[in-house]
N, C-alpha and C positions, 0 to 999 in steps of 0.2 A: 633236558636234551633237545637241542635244535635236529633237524634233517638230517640224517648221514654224520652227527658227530655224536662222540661219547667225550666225557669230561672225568677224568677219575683221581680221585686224591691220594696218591702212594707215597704211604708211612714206612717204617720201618725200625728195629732195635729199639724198641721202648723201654727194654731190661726195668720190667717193673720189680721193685727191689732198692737193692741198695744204693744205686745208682739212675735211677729215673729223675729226669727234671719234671718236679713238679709243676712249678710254672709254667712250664710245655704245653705240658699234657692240657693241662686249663685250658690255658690260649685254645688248642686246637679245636676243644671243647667248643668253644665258642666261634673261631672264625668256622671250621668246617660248613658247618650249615649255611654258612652266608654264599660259600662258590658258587651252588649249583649245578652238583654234582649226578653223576649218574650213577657211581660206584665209587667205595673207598675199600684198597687194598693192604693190610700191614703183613710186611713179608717175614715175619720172622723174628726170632729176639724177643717177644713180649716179656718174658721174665728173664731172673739173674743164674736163678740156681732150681728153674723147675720143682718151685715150692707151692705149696694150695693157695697159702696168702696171697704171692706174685700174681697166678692164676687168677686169684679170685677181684685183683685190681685190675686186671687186663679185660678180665669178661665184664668188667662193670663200665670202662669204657667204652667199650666192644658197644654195648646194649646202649650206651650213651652218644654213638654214631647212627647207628641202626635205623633210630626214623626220620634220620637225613636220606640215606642212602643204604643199598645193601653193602655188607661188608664181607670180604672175601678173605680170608685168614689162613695162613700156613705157619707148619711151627721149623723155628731156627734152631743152633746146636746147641743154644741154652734151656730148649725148651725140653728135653729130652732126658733122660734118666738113664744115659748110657751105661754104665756103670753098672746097672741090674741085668746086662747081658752084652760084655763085651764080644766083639766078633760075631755076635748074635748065635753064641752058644747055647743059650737057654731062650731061644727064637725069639719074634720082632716085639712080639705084644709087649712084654711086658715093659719096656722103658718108654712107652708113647702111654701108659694107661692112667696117668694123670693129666699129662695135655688134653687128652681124648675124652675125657670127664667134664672139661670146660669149654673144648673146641671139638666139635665130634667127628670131623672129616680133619682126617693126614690130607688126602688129598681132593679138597670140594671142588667140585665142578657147577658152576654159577651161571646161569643163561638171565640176563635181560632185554630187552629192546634195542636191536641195533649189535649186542656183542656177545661173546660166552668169554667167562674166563674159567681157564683149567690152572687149578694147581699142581704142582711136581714136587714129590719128597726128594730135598737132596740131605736133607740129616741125617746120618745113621750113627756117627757119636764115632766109635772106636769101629770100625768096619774094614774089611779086606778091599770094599769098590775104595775105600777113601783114603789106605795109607800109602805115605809117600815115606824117602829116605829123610825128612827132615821132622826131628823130633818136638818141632814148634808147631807140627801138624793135627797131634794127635789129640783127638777128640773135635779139633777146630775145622778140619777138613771135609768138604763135605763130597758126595758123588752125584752123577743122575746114571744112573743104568738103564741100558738098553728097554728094559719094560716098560721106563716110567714112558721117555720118548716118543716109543713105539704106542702107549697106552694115551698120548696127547695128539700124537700125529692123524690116531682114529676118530676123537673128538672131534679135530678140529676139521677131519675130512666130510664128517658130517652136515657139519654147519653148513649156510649160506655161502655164496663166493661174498657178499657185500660185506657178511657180519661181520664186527672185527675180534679177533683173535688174539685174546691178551694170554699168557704165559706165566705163572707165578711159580716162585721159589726162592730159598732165604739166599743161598750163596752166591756170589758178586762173581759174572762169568767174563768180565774183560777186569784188567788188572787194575789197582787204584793208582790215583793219581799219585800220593805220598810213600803208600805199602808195596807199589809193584810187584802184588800178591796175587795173583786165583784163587778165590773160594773152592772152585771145585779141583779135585785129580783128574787128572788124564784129558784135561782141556781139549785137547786138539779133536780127539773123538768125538766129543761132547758136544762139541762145535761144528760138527758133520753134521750130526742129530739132529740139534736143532735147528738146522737152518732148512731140513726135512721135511719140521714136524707144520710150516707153513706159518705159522705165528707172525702179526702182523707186530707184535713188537712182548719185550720181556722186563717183568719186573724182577727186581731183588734187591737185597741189600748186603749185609753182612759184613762191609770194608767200615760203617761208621764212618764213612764221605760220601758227598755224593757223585755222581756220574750221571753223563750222559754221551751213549756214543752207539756201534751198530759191532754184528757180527759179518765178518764177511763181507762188509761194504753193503747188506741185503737187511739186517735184522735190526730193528734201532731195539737200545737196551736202557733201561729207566734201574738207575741205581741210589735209590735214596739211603740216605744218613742215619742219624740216630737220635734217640731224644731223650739221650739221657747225658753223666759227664764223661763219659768215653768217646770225645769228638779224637778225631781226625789233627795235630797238630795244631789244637786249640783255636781251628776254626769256628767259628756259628755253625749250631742246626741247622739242618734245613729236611725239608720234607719235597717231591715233587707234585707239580700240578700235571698229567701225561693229558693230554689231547690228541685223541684220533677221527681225523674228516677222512674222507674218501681217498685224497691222493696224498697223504703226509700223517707224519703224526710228531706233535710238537711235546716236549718234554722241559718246564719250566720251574727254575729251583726257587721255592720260597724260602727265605735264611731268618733266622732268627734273631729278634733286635734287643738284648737283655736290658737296655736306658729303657725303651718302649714297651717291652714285655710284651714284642708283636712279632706275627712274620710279616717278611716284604717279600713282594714280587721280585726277583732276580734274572742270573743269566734265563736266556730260551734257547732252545736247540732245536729245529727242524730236520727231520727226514723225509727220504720220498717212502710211500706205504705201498708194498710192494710187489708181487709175482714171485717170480722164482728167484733161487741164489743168482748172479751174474759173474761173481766171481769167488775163488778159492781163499781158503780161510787165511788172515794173515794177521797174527797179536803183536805189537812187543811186549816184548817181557817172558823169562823163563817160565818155564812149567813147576813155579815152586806154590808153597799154598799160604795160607793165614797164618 
């Protein structure tokens, strides 16, 4: 870490299981540590079917990053056991107690040199925050409620003014490029919140493409891919490189090269790093979900 910048490597949807590219995962293995990194974040997705094996590939990863960089971890709607308490009738524990076994923070809160990152649960599986009328939603839809927001906005009012304030959570909150889908319900609100909670920029993933873009013309938002065989209209992986200096924060797609069995550097995306909202929220794309 240079003066005033963080450099952090954000993963995402590794669906370890049936579907994880192994040769991925390798590569990563090995370039990772070459960055230079101050932190690497995977948002979500680690396993296929929230199985102990899945788990037990993801945390040997995990440990396999680890003395590169700290690793900041949240779980996606695969990771979850919803099923063991739909609507959260038979309350929250018990469909998070096998992610929690392997990852032990729903939601870690991470301080290093120069940044904190706070994690946000938006998985809840089959939940009243997350269903919508469209029955492609269920179980895949995620929410943030007013808590979690309200419970980041206090974090990060803590902090420094200089430190920077990363945001993590699995569901993709501006719409994908091919799915012109939302991750989360009830978008529009959600996008009040956080543009509230002061966050200097947001990880996630969840669409299996990637992104980069802002809420609100205020919030830049890092939406990495997947790395497993559930791409995005049979594009390359890719994973991002996010970079935050004092007045900007750069978010740069490295893509997958299956001849070379490498990543490359790709598009870059700059934002300015910010203050307050400037202006009111404006998506396209309906309010429908995953």
């Amino acid at each position: 870490m240079s003066a005033g910048r963080i450099v952090i490597a954000h993963l995402s949807d590794l669906h370890f299981g049936a579907f994880a590219d192994l040769a991925q995962i390798e590569a990563l293995e090995t370039f990772i540590p070459t960055i230079g990194l101050d932190a690497a974040v995977i948002s979500g997705d680690l396993s296929q079917r929230a199985r102990h094996g899945e788990f037990q590939a993801a945390h040997a990863f995990v440990n396999r990053i680890k003395p590169h960089a700290p690793v900041v971890v949240v779980p996606g709607n695969h990771d979850i056991e919803w099923w063991k308490s739909p609507l959260d009738l038979l309350g929250e524990r018990g469909k998070y107690r096998k992610y929690s076994r392997y990852f032990r923070e729903l939601r870690p809160v991470v301080e290093i040199p120069g940044a904190v990152f706070a994690g946000a649960l938006s998985s809840y599986g089959v939940a009243f925050g997350s269903l919508t009328w469209n029955i492609r939603d269920l179980a895949v839809k995620g929410h943030l409620p007013a808590s979690e927001t309200d419970r980041v906005t206090g974090i990060f009012a803590k902090a420094p003014p200089a430190v920077a304030k990363v945001l993590v959570f699995h569901h993709n909150v501006l719409p994908g490029a091919l799915s012109r889908r939302m991750g989360l319900a009830r978008w529009r609100s959600t996008h009040r919140r956080l543009l509230a909670t002061r966050a200097d920029v947001i990880l996630c993933g969840h669409d299996h493409q990637e992104g980069a873009g802002q809420i609100g013309g205020a919030l830049p938002v890092s939406t990495s891919g997947t790395h497993s065989a559930r791409v995005r209209g049979k594009r390359p992986s890719v994973f991002n490189l996010v970079t935050i200096e004092p007045s900007a924060v750069h978010i740069q797609h490295f893509r997958w090269q299956p001849a070379t069995r490498e990543f490359q550097p790709s598009d870059t995306y700059s934002f300015a790093r910010a203050g307050p909202p400037k202006v009111a929220v404006s998506v396209a794309g309906g309010d429908q979900g995953l």
